[in-house]
N, C-alpha and C positions, 0 to 999 in steps of 0.2 A: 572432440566429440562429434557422431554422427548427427544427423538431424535426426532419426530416432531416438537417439539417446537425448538428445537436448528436447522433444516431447517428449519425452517420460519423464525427466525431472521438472519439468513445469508443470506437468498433469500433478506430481509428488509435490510441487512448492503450493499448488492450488488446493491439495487435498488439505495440508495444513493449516490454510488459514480458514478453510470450514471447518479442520477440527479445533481454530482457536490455537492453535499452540506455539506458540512464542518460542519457545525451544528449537523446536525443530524450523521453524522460519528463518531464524536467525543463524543456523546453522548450515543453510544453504547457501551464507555469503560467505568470502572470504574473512581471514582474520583482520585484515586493514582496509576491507573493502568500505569504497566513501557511496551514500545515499543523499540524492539531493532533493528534498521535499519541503513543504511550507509547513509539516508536522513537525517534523525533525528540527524544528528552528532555522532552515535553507538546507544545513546539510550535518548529514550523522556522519563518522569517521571510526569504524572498527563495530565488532561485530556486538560488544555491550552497548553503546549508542543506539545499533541498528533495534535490540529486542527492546530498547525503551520505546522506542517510533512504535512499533508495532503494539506493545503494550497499552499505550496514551491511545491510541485508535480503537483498541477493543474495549478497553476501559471505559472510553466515552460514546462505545457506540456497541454494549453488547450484543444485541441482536443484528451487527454487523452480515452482509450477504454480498456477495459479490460473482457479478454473472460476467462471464470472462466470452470472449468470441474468440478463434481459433488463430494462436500463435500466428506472428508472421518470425520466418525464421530466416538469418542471412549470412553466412556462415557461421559467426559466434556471439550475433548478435540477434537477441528476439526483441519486439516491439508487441505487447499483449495489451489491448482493447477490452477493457472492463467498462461494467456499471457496477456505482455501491453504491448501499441504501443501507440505512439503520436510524435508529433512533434515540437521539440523546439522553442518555438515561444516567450516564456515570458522570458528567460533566465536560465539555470540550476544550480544550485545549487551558484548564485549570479555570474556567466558568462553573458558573452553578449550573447543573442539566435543566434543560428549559421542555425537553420532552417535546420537542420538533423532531419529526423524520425529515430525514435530508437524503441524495437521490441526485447521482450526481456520474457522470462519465469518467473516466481519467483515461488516461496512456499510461504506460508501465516499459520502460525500456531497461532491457537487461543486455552488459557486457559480460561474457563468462569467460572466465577461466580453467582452465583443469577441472572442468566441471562442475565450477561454483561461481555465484556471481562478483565480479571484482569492482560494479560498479553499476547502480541500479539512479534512473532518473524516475519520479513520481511527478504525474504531470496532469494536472487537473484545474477547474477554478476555484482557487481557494476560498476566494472573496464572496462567489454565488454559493458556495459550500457555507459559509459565516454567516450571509444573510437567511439562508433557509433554518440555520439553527437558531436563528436570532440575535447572533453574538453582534451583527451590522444591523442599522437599519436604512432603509432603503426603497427610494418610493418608485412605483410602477410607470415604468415608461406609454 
């Protein structure tokens, strides 16, 4: 893929998850493609695993936003610079929703292939992510 081409389907994988849709997010990865996140229980393996991840995130975090800073791209490999923010409203990671926003940075590393990704790393602080919804608790330094 060109570097054109490789921003334009990241502008199309970004469009999706504002429009919410599971479907087509999941359908930008490969069929065996492995995701290694502290959502996904460390790591998802194929592409029904991949739309649970994504599902469990929107679920627990409907009004989910995520504001993305500008691809770094290296030949087939991007590294995307997010903030997300949403608020617990469906429940997190199978908790009762405690109705904390949470607000939080992550890295987002994509390996592609053939113009899908064959292996994506989600890299964030899961744990300052916990405490802010409440699931930790945790006294101020």
């Amino acid at each position: 893929m060109t570097r054109s081409e490789i921003s334009d389907m990241i502008a199309r994988f970004q469009d999706s998850w504002n429009r919410r849709d599971v479907g087509a997010l999941a359908a930008f990865h490969t069929e065996d493609c492995v995701v290694d996140s502290p959502v996904a229980g460390g790591q998802a393996r194929g592409r029904e695993a991949i739309a649970r991840s994504y599902e469990v995130f929107l679920h627990a975090f409907p009004d989910l936003t995520i504001k993305y800073e500008a691809p770094l791209i290296d030949g087939h490999r991007v590294v995307q610079i997010a903030r997300i923010s949403g608020t617990d409203r469906g429940g997190f990671m199978g908790l009762q929703p405690t109705g904390r926003f949470v607000d939080f940075p992550c890295v987002l590393i994509y390996d592609l292939e053939n113009g899908l990704i064959v292996r994506e790393r989600r890299i964030y602080d899961f744990t300052g992510m916990a405490v802010q919804v409440g699931a930790i608790k945790a006294k101020p330094v």
